[in-house]
C-alpha positions in Angstrom: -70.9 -2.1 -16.2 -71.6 1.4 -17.2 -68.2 3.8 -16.2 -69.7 7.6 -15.5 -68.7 9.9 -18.0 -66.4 12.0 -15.4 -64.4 8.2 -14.3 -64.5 7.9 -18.1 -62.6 10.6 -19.1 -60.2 10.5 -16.1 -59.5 7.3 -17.2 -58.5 8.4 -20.9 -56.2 10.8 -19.1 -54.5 7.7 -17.0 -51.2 6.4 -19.0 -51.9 3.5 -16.7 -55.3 2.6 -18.6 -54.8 4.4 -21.7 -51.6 4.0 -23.5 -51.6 6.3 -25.7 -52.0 9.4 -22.7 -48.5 8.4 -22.6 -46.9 9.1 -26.3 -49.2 12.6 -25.7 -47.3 13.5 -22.4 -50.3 13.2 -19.9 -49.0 11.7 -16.9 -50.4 12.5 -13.8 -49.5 15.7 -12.9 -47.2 16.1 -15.4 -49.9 16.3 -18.3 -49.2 19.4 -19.7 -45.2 19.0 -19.1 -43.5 17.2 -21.5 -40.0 16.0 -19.6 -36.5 17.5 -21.9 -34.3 15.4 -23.6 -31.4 15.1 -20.8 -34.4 13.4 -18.9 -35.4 11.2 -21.6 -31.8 10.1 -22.3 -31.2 9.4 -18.4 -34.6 7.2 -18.3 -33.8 5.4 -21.6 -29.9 4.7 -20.0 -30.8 3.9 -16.9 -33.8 1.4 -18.2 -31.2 -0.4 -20.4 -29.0 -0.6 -17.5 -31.7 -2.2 -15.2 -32.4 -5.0 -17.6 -29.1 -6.0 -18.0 -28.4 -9.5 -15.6 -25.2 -7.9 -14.3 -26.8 -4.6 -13.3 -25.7 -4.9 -9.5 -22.0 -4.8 -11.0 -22.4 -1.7 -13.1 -24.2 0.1 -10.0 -20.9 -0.8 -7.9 -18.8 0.1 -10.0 -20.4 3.4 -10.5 -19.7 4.0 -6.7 -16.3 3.0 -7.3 -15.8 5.7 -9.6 -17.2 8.1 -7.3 -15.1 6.6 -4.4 -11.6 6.7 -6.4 -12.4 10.6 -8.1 -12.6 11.1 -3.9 -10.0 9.5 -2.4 -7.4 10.1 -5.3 -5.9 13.2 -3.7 -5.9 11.7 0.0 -2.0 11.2 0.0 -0.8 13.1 -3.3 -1.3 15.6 -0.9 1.1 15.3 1.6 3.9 15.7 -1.3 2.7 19.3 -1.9 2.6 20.5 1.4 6.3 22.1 0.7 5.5 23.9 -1.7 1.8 24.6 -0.1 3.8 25.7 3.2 5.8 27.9 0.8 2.8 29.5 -1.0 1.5 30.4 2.2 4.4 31.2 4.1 3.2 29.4 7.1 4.4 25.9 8.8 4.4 22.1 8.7 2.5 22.2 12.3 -0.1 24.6 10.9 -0.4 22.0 7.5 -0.5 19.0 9.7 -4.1 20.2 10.5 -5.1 19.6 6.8 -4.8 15.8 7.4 -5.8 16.0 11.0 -8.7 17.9 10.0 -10.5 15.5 7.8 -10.2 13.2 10.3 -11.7 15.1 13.1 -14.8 16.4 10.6 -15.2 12.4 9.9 -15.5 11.5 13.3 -18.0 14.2 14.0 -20.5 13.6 11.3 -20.2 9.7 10.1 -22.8 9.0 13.0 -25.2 11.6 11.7 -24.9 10.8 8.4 -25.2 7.1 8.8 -28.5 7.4 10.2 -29.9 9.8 7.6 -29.2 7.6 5.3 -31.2 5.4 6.4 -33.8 7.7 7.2 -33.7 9.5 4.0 -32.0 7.1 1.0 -28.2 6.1 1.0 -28.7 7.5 -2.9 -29.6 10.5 -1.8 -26.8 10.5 0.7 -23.7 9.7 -2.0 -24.8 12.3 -4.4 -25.1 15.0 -1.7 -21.5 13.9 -0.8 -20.5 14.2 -4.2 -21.6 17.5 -4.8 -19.6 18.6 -1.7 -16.5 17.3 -2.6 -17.3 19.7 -5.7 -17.5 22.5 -3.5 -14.5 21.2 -1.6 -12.7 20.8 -4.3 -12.7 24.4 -5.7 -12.6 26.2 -2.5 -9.1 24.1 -2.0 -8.2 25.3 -5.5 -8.7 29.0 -4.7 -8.2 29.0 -1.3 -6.6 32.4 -0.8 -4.9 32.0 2.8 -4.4 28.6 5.0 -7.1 29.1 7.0 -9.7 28.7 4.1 -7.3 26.0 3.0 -7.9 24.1 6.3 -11.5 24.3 5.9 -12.0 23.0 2.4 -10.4 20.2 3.8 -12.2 20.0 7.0 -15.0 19.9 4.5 -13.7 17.2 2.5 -13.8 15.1 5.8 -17.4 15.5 6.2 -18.3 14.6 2.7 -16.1 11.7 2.9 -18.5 10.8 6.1 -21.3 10.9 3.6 -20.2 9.0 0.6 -18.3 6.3 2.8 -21.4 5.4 4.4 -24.0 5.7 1.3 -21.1 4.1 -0.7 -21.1 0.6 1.9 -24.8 0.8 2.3 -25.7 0.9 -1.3 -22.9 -2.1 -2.0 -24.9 -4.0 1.2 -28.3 -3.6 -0.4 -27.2 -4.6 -3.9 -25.9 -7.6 -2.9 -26.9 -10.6 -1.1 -25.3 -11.8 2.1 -23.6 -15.4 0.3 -22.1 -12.5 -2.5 -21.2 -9.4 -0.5 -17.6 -10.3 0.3 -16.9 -10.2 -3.4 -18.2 -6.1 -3.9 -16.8 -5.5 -0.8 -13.2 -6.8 -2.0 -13.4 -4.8 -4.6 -14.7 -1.4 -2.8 -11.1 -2.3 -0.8 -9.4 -1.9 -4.0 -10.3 1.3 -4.6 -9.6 2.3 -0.9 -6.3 0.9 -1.0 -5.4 1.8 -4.6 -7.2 5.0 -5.1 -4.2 7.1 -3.3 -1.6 4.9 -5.0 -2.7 6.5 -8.2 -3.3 10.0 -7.0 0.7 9.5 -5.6 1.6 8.1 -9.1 -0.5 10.8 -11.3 -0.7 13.6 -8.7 3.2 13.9 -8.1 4.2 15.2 -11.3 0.9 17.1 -12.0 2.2 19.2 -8.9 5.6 19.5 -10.0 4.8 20.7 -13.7 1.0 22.7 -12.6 1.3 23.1 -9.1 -0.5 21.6 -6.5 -4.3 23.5 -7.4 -4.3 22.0 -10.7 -4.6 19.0 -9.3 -8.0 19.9 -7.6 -8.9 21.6 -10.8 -8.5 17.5 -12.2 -10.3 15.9 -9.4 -13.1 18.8 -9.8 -13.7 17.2 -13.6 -13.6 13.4 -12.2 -16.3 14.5 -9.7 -18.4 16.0 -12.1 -18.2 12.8 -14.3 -18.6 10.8 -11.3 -21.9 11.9 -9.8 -22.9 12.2 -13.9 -22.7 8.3 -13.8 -24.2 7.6 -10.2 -27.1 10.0 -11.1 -27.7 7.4 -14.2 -27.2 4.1 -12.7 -28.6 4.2 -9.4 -32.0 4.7 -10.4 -34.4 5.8 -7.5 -37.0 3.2 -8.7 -36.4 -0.2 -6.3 -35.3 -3.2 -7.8 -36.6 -6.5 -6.4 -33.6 -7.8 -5.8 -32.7 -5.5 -3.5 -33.3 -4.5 0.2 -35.8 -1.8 0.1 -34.2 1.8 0.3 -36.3 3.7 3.3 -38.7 6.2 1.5 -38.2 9.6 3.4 -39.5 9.8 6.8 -40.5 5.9 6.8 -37.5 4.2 8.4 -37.7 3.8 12.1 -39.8 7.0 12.7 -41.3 9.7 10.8 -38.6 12.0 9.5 -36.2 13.9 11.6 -38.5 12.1 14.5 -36.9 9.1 13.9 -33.2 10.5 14.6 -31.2 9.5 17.4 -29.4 12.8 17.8 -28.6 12.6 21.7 -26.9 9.3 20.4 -25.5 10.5 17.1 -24.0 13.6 18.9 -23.0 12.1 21.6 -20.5 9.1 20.2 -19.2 11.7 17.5 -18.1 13.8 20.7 -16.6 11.2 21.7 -15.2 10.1 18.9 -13.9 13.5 18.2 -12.4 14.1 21.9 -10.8 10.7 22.1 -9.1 11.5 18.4 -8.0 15.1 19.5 -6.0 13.5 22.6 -4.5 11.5 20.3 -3.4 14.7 18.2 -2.4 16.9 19.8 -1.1 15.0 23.1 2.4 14.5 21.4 2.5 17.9 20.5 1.8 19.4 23.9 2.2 16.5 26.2 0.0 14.1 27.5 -0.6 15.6 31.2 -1.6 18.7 29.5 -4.7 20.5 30.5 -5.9 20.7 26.9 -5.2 16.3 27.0 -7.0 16.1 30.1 -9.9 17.9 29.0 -10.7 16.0 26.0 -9.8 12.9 27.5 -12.5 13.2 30.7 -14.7 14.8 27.7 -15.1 11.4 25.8 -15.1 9.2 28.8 -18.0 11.3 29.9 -19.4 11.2 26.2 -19.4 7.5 25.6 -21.5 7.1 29.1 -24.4 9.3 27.9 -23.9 7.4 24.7 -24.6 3.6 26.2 -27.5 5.2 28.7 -29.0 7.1 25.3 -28.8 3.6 23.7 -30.2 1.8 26.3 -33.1 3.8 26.9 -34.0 5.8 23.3 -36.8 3.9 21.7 -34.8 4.1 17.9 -31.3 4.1 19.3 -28.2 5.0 16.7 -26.8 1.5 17.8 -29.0 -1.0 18.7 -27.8 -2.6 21.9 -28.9 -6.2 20.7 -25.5 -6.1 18.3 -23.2 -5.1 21.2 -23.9 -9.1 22.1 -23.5 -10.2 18.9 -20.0 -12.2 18.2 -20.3 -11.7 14.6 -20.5 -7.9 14.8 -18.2 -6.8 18.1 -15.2 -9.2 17.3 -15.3 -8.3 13.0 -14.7 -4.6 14.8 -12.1 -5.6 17.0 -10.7 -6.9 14.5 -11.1 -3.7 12.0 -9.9 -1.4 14.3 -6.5 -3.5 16.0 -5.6 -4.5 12.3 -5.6 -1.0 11.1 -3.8 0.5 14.7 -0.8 -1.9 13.6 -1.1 -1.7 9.9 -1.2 2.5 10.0 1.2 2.7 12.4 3.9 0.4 11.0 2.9 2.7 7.5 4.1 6.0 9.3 7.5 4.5 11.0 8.8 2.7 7.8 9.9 5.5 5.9 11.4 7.0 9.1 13.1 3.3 9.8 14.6 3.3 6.1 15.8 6.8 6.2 17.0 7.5 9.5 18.8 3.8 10.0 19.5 2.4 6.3 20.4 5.9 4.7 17.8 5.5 1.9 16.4 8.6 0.6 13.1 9.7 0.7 12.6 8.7 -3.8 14.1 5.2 -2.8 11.9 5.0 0.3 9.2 6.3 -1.6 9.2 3.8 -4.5 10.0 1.0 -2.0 6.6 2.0 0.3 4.5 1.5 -2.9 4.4 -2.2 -2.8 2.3 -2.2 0.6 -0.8 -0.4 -0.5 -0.4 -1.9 -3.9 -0.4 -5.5 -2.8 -3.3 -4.1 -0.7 -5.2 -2.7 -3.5 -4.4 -5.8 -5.8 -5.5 -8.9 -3.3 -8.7 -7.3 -2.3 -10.9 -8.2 -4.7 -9.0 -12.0 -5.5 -9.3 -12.6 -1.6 -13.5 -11.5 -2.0 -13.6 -14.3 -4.6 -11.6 -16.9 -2.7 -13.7 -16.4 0.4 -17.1 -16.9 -0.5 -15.2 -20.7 -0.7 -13.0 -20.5 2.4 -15.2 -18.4 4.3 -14.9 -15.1 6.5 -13.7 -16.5 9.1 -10.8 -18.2 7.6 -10.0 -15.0 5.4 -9.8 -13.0 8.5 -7.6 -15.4 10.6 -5.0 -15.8 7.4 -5.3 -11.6 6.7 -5.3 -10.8 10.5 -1.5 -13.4 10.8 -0.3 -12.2 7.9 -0.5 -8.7 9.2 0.8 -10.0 12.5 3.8 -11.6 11.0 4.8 -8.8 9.1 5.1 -6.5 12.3 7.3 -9.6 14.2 9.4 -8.9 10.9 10.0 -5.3 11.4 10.3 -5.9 15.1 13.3 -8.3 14.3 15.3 -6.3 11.9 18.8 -6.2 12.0 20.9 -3.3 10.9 22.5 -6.1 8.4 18.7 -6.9 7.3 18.9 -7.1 3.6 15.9 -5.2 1.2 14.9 -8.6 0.7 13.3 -9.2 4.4 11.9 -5.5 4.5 10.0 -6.3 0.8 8.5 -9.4 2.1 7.4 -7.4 5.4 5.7 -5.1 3.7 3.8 -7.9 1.4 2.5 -9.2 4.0 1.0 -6.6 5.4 -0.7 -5.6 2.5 -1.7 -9.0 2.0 -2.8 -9.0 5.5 -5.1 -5.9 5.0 -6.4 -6.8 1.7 -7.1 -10.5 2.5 -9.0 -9.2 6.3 -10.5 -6.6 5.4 -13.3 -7.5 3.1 -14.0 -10.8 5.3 -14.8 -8.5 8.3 -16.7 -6.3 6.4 -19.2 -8.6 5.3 -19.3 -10.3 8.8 -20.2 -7.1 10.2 -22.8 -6.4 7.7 -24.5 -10.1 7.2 -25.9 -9.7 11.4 -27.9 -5.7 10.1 -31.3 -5.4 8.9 -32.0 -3.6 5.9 -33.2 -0.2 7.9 -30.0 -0.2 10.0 -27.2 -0.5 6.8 -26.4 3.4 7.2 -25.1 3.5 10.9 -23.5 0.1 10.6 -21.3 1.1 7.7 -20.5 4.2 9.7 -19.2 2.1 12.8 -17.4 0.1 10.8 -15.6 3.4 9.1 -15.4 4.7 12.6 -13.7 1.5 14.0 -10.9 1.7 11.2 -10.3 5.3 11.4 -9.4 5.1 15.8 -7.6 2.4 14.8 -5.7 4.3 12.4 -5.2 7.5 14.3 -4.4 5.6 17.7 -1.9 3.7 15.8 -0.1 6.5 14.0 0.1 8.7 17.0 1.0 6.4 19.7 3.8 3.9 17.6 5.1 7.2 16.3 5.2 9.2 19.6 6.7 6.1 21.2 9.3 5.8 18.9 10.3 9.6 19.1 10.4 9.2 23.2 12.6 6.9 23.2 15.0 8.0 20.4 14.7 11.4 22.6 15.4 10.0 26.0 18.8 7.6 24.4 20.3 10.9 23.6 19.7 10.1 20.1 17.4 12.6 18.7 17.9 12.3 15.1 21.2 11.4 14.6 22.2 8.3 12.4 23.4 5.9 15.1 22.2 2.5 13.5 22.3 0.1 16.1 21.0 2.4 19.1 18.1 3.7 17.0 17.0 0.6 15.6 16.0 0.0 19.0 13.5 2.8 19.8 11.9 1.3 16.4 11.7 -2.2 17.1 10.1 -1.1 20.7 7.6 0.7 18.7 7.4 -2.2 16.4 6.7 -4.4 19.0 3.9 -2.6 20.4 2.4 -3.0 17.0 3.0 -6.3 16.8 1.4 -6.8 20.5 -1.6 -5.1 18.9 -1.9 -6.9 15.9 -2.2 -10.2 18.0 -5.4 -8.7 19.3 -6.8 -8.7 15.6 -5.8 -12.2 15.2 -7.3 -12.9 18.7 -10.7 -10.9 17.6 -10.6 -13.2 14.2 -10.5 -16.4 16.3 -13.6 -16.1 17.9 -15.4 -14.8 14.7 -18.4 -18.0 14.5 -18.2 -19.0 10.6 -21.3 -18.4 8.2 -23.4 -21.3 6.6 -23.6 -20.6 2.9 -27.0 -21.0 1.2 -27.8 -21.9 -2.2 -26.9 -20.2 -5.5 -27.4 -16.5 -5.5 -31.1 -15.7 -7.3 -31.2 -14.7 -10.7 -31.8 -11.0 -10.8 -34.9 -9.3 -11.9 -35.8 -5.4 -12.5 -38.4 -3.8 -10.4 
């Protein structure tokens, strides 16, 4: 067969036909432009790395280092705010915003971001996160006043929204459902552990530097970060991976295929339910400001479920919200962390106000929860994929619930001794649960729907963990206030207001084990498939 001489030369021009079009730089429309040496090197790195057999591992742990350069300065944080209050000449109730803050900005845009992720690539997603931690970063490093200082954080709360949810979807589509618990133990780790190093590293950087070196630092482990994540995660698909959405493919074209009546709607919600829980202990629960936010998410979540019900690419599909495997995992996410953060904020105030420890010996003694936390995360992803998720949630979701009966119990004789092994087990708890419920929750999604589940599950923990913190420690306070007590060191009297608190906790934490029970176990298939490169 005789090719035209116009098909003939095109061909010549094709790398695909003719080789050596290639070694000359014509390909495509990139004929004339041969690509720099930074983009050769990332090609040639990120080539190697997709050949090698344990190429899902290197990817995850890529996003761990992204993960741990973000979450490093989540507590270290707190310990500067003297000195930051100081600096600024302002107030701990002004600062308390910088935490609260986050929070808030989480709640509002984890919906949104969840589903552009899918929309638009959950690689796309992380590294736009990334780059605005950058930017949060510096503007907390040269924030000039505390209101800009409020803001870089509020900004650091929506780029948290961004890279938790990219972070879980990317660790979902590199693994298969038989191996997920495993990544997912060890993305735990790095949750747990990550501010247990920023504590450990970040406390004397402040002391010596101040507290805007240490943004300076985290700045550099960014920048190496998204470095790494830029080479790794390739934008090319691998075969052994669910298919990342190409823009404007995933359930609708574009921005067409966004839910925002739904995505606004629950992160209003989400937002007004999380602001009654701020700032009612502050200005009373009967408030107007309390009633107003509180009638404003009620109201919220009910245009929510009719938007699901009705939209034709809901945010939520309603077919999970009848899905054992997904609602109870939650319940089970959100009650565990209600008790765990909540028994987290009243322990140091337990040791100091009724044992007389100071806050260095409280401090060094508080280490062991999120350390045993950090450490049995990724041993308890290995040991379930034999016990099963099920199992690992029951045994995390008791142990959690055991350790509150223990505080609840306390004596003012209770030796260290009782107190250590509280707090193991609710690390263990945490660390053993929390991976199990994570890959229940994520084995009932399809591929195109990975985004917005990650973001319910990191929506679930964080109500749990704002609920609990604010209502154990408002409790607490009430009825220390209401004994006459207020903060003076009366032992046996104010044990009492914390074992009440305790025992709401503990009442709590029963629900997670409840939630665990009824969590149907998962069949395991064969061996995991050997991976190939796409």
């Amino acid at each position: 067969m005789q090719i035209p001489p116009v098909e003939r030369s095109g061909l010549l021009l094709d790398p695909k036909s003719d080789p050596g079009a290639a070694a000359m730089g014509a390909i495509g429309a990139e004929a004339s432009v041969d690509p720099s040496w930074p983009v050769l090197l990332r090609r040639r790195v990120t080539a190697r790395a997709e050949r090698s057999p344990r190429y899902r591992w290197w990817a995850l742990f890529a996003l761990l280092a992204g993960l741990l350069s973000l979450n490093i300065t989540f507590t270290v944080f707190v310990v500067a705010l003297p000195t930051v209050r100081s600096d600024f000449h302002t107030n701990f109730s002004t600062l308390t915003w910088a935490s609260t803050g986050p929070l808030l900005a989480f709640g509002v845009a984890a919906p949104f971001f969840g589903k552009a992720g899918d929309l638009f690539g959950h690689r796309r997603l992380y590294l736009f996160g990334l780059l605005g931690a950058m930017v949060s970063a510096v503007l907390t490093a040269t924030a000039p006043n505390v209101g800009m200082l409020l803001f870089a954080r509020t900004l650091d709360g929506v780029q948290g929204a961004a890279t938790g949810t990219a972070s879980m979807a990317l660790i979902l589509q590199l693994f298969v459902p038989e191996e997920r618990v495993k990544a997912l133990g060890w993305w735990s780790l790095v949750g747990a552990g990550g501010p247990v190093v920023g504590v450990t590293l970040g406390s004397p950087v402040i002391q010596y530097f101040g507290w805007r070196t240490l943004f300076w630092g985290q700045l550099v482990l960014l920048v190496m970060a998204a470095a790494v994540v830029a080479v790794i995660l390739p934008t090319r698909r691998r075969a052994h991976m669910a298919p990342e959405p190409e823009p404007g493919a995933a359930q609708g074209s574009g921005w067409q295929g966004m839910d925002w009546v739904g995505s606004w709607s629950l992160a209003g919600a989400v937002t007004a339910a999380m602001l009654v829980l701020s700032i009612g202990p502050i200005v009373g629960w009967t408030s107007v400001g309390v009633i107003v936010s509180a009638t404003t998410s009620v109201f919220l979540i009910a245009v929510f479920i009719r938007r699901e019900m009705t939209f034709a690419t809901p945010l939520i599909p309603t077919q999970y919200w009848r899905r054992r495997n997904f609602m109870f995992p939650m319940g089970a996410k959100g009650f565990s962390s209600f008790a765990y953060f909540g028994g987290f904020f009243l322990f140091p105030l337990l040791m100091e106000q009724v044992y007389g420890y100071s806050v260095s010996q409280v401090g060094f003694v508080s280490v062991a929860r999120p350390l045993l936390f950090a450490v049995s995360s990724p041993i308890a992803g290995y040991m379930t994929v034999r016990t099963g998720e099920r199992f690992a949630s029951l045994a995390g979701t008791g142990c959690l619930f055991v350790s509150m009966v223990m505080f609840a119990t306390l004596r003012p004789a209770s030796g260290l001794v009782i107190v250590l092994v509280a707090l193991a087990l609710s690390g263990l708890g945490m660390g053993i649960s929390l991976p199990a419920t994570s890959s229940t929750m994520s084995n009932e999604l399809v591929p195109s729907e990975y985004g917005v589940m990650s973001a319910a599950q990191l929506l679930a923990t964080q109500v749990g963990e704002v609920a609990g913190i604010q209502m154990v420690l408002t409790l607490q306070e009430s009825i220390a206030r209401h004994s006459g007590l207020g903060f003076v060191h009366h032992s046996t009297k104010l044990l009492h207001s914390f074992q009440i608190a305790f025992w709401v906790a503990t009442v709590v934490a029963g629900f997670s084990v409840l939630s665990a029970w009824f969590i149907r176990p998962m069949e395991r298939g064969a061996r995991e498939p050997e991976l190939t490169t796409g």
